[in-house]
HTML snippet that shows the backbone in 3Dmol.js (N, CA, C, O; Angstrom):
<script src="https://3Dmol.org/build/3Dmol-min.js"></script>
<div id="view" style="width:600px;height:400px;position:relative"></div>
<script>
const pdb = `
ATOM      1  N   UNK A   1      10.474 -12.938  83.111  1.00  0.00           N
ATOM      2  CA  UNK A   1      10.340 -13.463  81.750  1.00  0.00           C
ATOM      3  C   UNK A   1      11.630 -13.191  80.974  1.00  0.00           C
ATOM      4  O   UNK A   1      12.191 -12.104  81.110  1.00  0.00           O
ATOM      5  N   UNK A   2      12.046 -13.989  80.288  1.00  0.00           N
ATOM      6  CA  UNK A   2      13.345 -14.007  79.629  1.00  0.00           C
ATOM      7  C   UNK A   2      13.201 -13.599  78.313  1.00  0.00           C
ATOM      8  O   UNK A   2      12.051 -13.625  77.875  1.00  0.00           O
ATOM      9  N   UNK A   3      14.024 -13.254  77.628  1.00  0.00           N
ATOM     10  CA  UNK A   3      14.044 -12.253  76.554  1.00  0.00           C
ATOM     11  C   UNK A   3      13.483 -13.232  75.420  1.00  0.00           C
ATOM     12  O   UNK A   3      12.879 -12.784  74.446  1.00  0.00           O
ATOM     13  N   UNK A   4      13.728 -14.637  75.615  1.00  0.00           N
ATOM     14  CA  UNK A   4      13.588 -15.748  74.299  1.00  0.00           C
ATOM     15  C   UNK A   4      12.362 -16.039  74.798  1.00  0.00           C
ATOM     16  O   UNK A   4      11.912 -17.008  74.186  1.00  0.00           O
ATOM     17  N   UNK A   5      11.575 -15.625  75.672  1.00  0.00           N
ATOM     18  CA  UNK A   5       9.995 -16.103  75.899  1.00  0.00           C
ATOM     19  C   UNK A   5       8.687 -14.878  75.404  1.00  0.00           C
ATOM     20  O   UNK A   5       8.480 -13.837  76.027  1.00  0.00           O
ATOM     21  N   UNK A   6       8.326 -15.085  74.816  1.00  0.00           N
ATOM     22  CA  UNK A   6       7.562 -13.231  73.801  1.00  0.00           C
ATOM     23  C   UNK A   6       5.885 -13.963  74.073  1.00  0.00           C
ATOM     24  O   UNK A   6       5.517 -15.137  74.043  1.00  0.00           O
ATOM     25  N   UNK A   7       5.243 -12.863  74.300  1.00  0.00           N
ATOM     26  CA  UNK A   7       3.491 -12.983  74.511  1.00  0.00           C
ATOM     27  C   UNK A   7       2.643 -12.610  73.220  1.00  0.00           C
ATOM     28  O   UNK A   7       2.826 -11.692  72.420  1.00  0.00           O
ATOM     29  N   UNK A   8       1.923 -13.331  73.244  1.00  0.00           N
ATOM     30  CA  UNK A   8       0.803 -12.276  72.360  1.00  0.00           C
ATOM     31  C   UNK A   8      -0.420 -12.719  72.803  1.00  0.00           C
ATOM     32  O   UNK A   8      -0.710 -13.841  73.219  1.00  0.00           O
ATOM     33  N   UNK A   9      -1.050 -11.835  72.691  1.00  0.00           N
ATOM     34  CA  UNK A   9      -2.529 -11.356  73.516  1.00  0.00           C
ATOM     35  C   UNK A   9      -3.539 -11.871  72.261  1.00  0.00           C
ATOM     36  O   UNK A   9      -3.884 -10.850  71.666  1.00  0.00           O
ATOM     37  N   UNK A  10      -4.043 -12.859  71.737  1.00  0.00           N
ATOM     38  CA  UNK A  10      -5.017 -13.077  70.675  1.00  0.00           C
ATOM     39  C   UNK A  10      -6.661 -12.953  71.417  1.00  0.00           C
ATOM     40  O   UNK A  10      -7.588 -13.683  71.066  1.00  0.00           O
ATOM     41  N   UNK A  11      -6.742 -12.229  72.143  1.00  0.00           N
ATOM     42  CA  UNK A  11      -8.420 -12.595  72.920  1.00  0.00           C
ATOM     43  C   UNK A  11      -9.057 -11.463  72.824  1.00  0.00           C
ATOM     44  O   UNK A  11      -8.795 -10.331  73.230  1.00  0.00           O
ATOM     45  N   UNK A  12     -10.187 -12.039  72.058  1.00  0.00           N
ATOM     46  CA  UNK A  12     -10.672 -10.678  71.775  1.00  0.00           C
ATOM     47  C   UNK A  12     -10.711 -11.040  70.033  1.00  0.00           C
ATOM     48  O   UNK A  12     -11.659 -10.388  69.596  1.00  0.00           O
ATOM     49  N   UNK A  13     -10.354 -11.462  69.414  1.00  0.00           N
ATOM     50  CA  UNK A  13      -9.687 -11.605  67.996  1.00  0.00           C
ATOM     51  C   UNK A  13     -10.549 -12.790  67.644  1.00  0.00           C
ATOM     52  O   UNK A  13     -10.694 -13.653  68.509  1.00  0.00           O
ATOM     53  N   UNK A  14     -11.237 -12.956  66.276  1.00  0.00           N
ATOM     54  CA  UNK A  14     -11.337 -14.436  65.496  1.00  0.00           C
ATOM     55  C   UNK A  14     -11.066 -14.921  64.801  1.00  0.00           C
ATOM     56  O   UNK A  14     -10.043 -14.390  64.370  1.00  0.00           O
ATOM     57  N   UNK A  15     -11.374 -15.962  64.114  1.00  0.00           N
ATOM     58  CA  UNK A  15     -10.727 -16.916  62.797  1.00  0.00           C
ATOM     59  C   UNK A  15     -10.689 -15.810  61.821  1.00  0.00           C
ATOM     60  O   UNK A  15     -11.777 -15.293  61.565  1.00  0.00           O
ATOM     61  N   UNK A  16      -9.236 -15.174  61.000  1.00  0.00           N
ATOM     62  CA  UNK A  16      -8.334 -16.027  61.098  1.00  0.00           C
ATOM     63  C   UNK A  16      -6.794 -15.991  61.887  1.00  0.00           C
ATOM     64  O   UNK A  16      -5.779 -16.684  61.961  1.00  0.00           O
ATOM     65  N   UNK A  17      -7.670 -13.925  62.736  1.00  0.00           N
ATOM     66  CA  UNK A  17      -7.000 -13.444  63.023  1.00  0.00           C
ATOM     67  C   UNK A  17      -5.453 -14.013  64.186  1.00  0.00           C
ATOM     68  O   UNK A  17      -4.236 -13.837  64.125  1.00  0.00           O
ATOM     69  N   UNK A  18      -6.390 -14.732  65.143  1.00  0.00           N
ATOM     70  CA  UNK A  18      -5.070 -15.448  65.974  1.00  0.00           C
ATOM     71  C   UNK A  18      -4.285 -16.548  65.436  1.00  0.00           C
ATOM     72  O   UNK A  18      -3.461 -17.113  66.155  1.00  0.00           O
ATOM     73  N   UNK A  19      -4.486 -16.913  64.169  1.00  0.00           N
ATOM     74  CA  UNK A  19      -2.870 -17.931  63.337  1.00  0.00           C
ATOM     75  C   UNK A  19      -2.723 -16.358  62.579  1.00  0.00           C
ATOM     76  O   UNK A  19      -1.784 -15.569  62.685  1.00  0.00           O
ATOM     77  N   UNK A  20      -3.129 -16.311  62.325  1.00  0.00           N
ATOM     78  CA  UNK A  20      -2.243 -14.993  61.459  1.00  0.00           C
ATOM     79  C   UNK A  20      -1.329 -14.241  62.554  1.00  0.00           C
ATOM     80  O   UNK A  20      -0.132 -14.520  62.617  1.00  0.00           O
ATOM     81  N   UNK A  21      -1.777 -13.498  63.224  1.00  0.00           N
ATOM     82  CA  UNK A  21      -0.846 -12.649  64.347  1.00  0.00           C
ATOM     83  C   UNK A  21       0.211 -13.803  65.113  1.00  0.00           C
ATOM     84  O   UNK A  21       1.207 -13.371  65.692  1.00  0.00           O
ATOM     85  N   UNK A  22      -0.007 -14.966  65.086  1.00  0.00           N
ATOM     86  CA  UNK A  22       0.580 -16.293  65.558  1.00  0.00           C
ATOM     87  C   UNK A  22       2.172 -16.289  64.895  1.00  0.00           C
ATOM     88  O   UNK A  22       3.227 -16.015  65.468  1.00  0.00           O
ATOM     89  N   UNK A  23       1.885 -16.788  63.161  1.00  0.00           N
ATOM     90  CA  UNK A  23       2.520 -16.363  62.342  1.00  0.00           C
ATOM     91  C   UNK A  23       3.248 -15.445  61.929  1.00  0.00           C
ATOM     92  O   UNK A  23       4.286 -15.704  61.321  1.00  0.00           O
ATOM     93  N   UNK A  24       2.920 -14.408  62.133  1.00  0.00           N
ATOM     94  CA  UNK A  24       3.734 -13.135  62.370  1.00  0.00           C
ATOM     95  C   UNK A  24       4.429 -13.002  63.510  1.00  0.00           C
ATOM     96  O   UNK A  24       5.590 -12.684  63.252  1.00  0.00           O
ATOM     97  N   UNK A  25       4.232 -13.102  64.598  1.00  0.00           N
ATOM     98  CA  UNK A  25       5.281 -13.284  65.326  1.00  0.00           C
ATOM     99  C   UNK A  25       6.084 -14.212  65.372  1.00  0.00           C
ATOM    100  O   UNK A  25       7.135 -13.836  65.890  1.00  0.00           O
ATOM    101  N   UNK A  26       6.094 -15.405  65.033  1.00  0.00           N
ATOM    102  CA  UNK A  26       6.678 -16.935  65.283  1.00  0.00           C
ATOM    103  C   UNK A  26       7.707 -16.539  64.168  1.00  0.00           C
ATOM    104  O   UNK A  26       8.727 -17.223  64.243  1.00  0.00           O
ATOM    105  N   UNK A  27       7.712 -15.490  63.011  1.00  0.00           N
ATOM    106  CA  UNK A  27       8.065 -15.676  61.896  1.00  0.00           C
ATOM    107  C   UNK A  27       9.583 -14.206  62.546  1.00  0.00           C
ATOM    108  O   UNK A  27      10.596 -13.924  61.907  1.00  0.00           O
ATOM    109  N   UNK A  28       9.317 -13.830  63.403  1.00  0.00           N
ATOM    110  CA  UNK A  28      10.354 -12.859  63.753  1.00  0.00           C
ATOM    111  C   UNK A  28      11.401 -13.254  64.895  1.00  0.00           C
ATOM    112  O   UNK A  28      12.489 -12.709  65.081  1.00  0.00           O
ATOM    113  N   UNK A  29      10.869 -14.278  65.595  1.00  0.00           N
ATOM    114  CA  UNK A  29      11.565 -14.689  66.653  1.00  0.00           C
ATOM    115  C   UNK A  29      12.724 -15.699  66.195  1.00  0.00           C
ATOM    116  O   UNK A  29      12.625 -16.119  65.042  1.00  0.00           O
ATOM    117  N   UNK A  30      13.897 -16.172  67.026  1.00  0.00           N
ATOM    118  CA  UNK A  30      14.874 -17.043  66.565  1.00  0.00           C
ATOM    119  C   UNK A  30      14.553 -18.299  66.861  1.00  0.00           C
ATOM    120  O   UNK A  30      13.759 -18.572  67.761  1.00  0.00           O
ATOM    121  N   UNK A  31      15.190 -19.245  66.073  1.00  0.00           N
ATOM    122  CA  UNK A  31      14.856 -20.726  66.518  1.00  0.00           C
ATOM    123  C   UNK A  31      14.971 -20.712  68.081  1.00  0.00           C
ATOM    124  O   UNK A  31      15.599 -19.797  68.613  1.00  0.00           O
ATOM    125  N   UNK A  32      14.338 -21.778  68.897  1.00  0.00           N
ATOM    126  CA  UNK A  32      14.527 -22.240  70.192  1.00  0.00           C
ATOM    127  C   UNK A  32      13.858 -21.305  70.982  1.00  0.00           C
ATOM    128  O   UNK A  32      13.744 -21.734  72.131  1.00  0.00           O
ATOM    129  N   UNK A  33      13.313 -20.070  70.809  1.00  0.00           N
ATOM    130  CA  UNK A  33      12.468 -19.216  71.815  1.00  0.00           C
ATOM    131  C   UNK A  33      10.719 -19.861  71.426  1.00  0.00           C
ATOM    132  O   UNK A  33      10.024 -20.415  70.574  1.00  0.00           O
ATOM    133  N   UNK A  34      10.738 -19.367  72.570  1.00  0.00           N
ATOM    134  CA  UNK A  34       8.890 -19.938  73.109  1.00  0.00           C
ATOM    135  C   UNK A  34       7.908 -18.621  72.955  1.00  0.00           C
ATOM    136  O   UNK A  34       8.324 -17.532  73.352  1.00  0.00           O
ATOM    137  N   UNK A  35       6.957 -18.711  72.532  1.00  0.00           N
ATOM    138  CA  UNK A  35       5.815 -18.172  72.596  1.00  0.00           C
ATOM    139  C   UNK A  35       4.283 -18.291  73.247  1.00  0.00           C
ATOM    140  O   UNK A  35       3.616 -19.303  73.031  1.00  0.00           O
ATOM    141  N   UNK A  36       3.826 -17.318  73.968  1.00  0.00           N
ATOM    142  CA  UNK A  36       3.329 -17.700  74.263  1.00  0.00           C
ATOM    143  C   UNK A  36       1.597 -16.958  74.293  1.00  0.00           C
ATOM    144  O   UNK A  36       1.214 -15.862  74.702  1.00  0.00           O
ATOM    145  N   UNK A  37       0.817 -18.165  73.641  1.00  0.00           N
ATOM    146  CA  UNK A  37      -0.305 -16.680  73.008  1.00  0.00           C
ATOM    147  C   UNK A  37      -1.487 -17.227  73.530  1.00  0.00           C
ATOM    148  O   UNK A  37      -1.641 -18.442  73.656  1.00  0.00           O
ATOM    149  N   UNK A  38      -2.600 -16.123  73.938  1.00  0.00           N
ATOM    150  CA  UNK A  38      -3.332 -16.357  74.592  1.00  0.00           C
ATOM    151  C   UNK A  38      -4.771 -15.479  73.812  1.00  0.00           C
ATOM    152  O   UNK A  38      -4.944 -14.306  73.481  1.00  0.00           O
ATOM    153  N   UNK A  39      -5.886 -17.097  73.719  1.00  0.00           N
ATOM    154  CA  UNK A  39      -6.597 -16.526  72.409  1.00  0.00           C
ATOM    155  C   UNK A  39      -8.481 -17.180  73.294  1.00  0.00           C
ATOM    156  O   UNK A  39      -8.655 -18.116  74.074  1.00  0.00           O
ATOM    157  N   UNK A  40      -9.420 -16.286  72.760  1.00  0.00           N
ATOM    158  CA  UNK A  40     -10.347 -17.276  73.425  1.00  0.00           C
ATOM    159  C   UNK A  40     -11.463 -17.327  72.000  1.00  0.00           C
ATOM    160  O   UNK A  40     -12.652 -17.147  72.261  1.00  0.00           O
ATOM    161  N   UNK A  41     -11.228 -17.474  71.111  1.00  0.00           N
ATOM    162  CA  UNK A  41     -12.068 -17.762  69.827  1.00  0.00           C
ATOM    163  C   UNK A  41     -11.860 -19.249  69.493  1.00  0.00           C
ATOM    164  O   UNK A  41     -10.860 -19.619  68.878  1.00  0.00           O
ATOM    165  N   UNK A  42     -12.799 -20.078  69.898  1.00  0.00           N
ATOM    166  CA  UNK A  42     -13.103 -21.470  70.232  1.00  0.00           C
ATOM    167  C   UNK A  42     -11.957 -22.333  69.287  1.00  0.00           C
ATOM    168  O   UNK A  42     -11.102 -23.157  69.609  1.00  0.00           O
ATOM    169  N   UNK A  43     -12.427 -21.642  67.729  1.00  0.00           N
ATOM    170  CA  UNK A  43     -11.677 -22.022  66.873  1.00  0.00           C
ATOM    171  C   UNK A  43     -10.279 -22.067  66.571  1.00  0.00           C
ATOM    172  O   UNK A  43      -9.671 -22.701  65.708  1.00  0.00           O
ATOM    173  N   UNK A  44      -9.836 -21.158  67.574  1.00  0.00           N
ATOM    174  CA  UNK A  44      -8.321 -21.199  67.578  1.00  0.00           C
ATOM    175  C   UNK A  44      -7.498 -22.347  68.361  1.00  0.00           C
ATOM    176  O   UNK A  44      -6.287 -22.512  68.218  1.00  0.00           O
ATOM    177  N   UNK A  45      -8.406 -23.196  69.297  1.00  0.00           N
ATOM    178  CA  UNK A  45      -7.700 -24.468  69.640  1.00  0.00           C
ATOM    179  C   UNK A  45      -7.210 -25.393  68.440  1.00  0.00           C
ATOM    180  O   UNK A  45      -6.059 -25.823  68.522  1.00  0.00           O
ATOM    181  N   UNK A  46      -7.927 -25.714  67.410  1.00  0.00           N
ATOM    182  CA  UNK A  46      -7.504 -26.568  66.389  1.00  0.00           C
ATOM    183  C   UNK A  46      -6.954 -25.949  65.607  1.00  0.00           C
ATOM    184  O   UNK A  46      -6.005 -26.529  65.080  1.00  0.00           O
ATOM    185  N   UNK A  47      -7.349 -24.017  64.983  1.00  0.00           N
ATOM    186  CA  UNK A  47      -6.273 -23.539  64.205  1.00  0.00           C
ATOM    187  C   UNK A  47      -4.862 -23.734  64.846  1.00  0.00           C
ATOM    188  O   UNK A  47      -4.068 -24.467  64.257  1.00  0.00           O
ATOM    189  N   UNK A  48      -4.528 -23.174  65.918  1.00  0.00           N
ATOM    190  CA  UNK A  48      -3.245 -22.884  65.807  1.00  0.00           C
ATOM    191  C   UNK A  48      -2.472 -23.857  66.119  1.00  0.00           C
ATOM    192  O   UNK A  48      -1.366 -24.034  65.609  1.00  0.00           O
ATOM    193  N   UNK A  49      -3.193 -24.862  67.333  1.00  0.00           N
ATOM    194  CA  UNK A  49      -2.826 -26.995  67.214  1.00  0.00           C
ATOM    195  C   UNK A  49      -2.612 -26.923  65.606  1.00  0.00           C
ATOM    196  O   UNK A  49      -1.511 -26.394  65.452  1.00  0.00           O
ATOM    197  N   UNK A  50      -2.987 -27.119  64.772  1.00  0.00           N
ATOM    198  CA  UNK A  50      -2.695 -27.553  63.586  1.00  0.00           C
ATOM    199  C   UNK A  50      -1.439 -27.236  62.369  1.00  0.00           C
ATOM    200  O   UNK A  50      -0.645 -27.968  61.777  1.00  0.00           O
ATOM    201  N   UNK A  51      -1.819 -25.249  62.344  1.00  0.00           N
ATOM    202  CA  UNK A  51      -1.111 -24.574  61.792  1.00  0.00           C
ATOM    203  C   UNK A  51       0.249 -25.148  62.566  1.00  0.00           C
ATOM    204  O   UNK A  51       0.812 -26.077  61.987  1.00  0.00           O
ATOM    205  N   UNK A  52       0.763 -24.741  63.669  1.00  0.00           N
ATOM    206  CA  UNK A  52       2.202 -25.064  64.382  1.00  0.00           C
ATOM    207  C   UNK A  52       2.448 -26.349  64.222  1.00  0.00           C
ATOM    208  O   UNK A  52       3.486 -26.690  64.789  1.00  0.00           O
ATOM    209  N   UNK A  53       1.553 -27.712  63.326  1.00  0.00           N
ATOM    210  CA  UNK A  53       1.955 -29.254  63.931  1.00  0.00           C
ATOM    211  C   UNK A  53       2.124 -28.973  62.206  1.00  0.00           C
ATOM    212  O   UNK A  53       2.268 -30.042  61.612  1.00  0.00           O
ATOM    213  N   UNK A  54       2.135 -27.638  61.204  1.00  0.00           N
ATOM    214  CA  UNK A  54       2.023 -28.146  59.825  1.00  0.00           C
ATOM    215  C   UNK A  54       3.500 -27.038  59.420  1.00  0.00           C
ATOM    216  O   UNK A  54       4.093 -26.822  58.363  1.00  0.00           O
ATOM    217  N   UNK A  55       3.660 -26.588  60.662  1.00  0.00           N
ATOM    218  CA  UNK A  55       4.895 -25.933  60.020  1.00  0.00           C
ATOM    219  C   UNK A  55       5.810 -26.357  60.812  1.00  0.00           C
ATOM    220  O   UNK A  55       6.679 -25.546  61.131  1.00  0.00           O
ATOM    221  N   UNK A  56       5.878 -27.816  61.380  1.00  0.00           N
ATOM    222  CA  UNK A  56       6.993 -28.273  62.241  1.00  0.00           C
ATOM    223  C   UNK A  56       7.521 -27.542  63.418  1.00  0.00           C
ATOM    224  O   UNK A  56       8.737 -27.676  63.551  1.00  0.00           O
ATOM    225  N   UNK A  57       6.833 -26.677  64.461  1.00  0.00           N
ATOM    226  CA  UNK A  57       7.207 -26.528  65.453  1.00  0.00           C
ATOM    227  C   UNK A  57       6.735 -26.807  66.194  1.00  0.00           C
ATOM    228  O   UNK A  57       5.699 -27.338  65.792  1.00  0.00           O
ATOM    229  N   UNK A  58       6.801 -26.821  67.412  1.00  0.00           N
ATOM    230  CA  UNK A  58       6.531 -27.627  69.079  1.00  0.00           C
ATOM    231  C   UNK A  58       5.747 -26.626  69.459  1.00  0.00           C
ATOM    232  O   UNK A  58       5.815 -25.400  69.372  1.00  0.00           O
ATOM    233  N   UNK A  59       4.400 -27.977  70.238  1.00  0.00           N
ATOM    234  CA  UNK A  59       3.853 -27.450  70.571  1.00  0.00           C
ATOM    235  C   UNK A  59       3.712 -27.607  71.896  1.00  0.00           C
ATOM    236  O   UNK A  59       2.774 -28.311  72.272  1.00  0.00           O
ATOM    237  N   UNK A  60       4.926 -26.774  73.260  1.00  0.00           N
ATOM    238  CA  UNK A  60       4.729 -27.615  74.139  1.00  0.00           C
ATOM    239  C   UNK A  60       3.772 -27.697  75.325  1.00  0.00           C
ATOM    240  O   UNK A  60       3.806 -28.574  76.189  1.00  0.00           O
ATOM    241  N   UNK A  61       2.932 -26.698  75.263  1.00  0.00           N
ATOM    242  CA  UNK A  61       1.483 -26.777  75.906  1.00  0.00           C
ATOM    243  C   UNK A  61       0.661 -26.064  75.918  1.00  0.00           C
ATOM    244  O   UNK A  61       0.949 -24.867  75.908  1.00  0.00           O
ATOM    245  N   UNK A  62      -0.819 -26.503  75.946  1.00  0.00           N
ATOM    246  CA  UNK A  62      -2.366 -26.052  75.818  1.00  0.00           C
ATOM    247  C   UNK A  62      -2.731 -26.272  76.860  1.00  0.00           C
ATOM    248  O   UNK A  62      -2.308 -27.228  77.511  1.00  0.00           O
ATOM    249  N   UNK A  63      -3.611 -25.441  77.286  1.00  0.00           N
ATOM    250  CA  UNK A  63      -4.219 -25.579  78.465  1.00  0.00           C
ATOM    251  C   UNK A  63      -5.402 -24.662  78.440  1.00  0.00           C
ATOM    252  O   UNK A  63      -5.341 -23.664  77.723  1.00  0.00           O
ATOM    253  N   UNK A  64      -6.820 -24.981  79.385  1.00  0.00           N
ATOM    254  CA  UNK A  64      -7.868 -23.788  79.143  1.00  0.00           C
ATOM    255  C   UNK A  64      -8.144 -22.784  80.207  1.00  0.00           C
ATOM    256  O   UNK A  64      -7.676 -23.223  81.258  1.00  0.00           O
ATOM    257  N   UNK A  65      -8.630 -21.779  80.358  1.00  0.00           N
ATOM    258  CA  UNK A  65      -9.173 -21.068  81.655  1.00  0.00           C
ATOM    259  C   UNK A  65     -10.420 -20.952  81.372  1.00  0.00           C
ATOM    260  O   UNK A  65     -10.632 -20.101  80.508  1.00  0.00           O
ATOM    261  N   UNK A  66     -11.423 -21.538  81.813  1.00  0.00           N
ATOM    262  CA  UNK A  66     -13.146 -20.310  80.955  1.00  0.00           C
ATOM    263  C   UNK A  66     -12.670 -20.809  79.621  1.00  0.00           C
ATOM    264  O   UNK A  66     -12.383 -21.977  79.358  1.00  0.00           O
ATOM    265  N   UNK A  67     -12.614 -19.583  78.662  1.00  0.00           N
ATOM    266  CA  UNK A  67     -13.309 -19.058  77.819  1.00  0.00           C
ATOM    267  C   UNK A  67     -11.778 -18.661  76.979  1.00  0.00           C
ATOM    268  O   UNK A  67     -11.789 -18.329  75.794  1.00  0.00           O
ATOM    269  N   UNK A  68     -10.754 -18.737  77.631  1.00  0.00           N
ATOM    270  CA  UNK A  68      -9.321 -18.840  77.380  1.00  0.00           C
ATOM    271  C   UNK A  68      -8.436 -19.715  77.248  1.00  0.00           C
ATOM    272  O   UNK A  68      -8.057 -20.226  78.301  1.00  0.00           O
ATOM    273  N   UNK A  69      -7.836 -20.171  76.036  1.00  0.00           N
ATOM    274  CA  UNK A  69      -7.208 -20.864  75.722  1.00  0.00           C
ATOM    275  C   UNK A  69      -5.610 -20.583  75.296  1.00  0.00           C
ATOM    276  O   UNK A  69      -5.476 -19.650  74.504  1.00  0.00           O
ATOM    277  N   UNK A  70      -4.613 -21.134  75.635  1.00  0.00           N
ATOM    278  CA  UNK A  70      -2.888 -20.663  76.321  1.00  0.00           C
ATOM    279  C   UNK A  70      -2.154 -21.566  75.570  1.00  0.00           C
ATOM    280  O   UNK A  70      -2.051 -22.727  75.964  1.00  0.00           O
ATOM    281  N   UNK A  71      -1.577 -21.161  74.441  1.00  0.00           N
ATOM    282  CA  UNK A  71      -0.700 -22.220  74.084  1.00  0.00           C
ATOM    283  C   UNK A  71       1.019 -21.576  74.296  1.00  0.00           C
ATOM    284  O   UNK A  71       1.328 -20.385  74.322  1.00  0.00           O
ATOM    285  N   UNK A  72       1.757 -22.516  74.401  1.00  0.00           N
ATOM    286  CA  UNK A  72       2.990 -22.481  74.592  1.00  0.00           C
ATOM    287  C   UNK A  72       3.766 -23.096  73.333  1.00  0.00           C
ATOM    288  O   UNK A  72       3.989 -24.306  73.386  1.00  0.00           O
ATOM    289  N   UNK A  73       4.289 -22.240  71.974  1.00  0.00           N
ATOM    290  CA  UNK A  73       4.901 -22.828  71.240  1.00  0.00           C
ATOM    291  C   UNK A  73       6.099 -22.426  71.163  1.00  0.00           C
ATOM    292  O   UNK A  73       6.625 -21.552  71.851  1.00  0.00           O
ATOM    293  N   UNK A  74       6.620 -23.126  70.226  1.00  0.00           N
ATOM    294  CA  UNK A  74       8.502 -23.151  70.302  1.00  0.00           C
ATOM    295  C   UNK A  74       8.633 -23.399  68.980  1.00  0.00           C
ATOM    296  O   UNK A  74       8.183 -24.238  68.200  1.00  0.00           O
ATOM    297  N   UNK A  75       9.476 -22.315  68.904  1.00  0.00           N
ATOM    298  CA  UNK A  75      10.246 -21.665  67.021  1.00  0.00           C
ATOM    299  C   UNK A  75      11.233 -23.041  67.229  1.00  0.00           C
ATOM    300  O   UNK A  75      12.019 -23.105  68.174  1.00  0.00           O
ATOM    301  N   UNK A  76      11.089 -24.152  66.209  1.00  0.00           N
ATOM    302  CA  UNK A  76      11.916 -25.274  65.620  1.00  0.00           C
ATOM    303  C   UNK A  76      12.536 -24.954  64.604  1.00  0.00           C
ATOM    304  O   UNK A  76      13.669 -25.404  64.434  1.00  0.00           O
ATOM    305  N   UNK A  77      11.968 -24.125  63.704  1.00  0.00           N
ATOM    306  CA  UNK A  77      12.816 -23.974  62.983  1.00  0.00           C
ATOM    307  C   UNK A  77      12.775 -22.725  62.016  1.00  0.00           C
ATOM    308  O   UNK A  77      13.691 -22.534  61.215  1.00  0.00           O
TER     309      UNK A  77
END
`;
const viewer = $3Dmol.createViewer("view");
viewer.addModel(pdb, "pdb");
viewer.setStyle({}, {cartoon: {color: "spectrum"}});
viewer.zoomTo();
viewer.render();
</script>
C-alpha cells in the first residue's frame, strides 16, 4: 500500500458516524490520494455516494461483501 492510499475502518459505526470520520480524513489527506473506507451501516451507501458527489470528489469505486460496503474515493480537491 502506498503512502497516498489511507484506510478507514467505518464498520461497526452508524448514520452519521461514517461521513463524518469520512470527512475527517478526506479533509487531511492531499489532493490526488485515494481512500479507502470500509462501512456496513446500510445507510452509508447513499451517505457517503452523495456527500463525496456534493463536495466534488471521485468516486472511483463501490462495491459490496455481505453486509460490507468498500468505497474507493479520491481527494479532487
Amino acid at each position: 500500500m502506498s503512502e497516498s492510499e489511507k484506510k478507514l475502518d467505518a464498520t461497526g459505526l452508524f448514520c452519521p458516524e461514517p461521513v463524518f470520520r469520512t470527512k475527517i480524513e478526506i479533509e487531511r489527506m492531499q489532493v490526488g490520494e485515494t481512500l479507502t473506507v470500509s462501512a456496513d451501516d446500510p445507510a452509508a451507501e447513499e451517505d457517503i455516494s452523495r456527500w463525496v458527489q456534493r463536495q466534488g470528489h471521485e468516486l472511483l469505486d463501490m462495491s459490496k461483501d455481505g453486509n460490507t460496503i468498500t468505497f474507493q474515493i479520491k481527494k479532487v480537491k
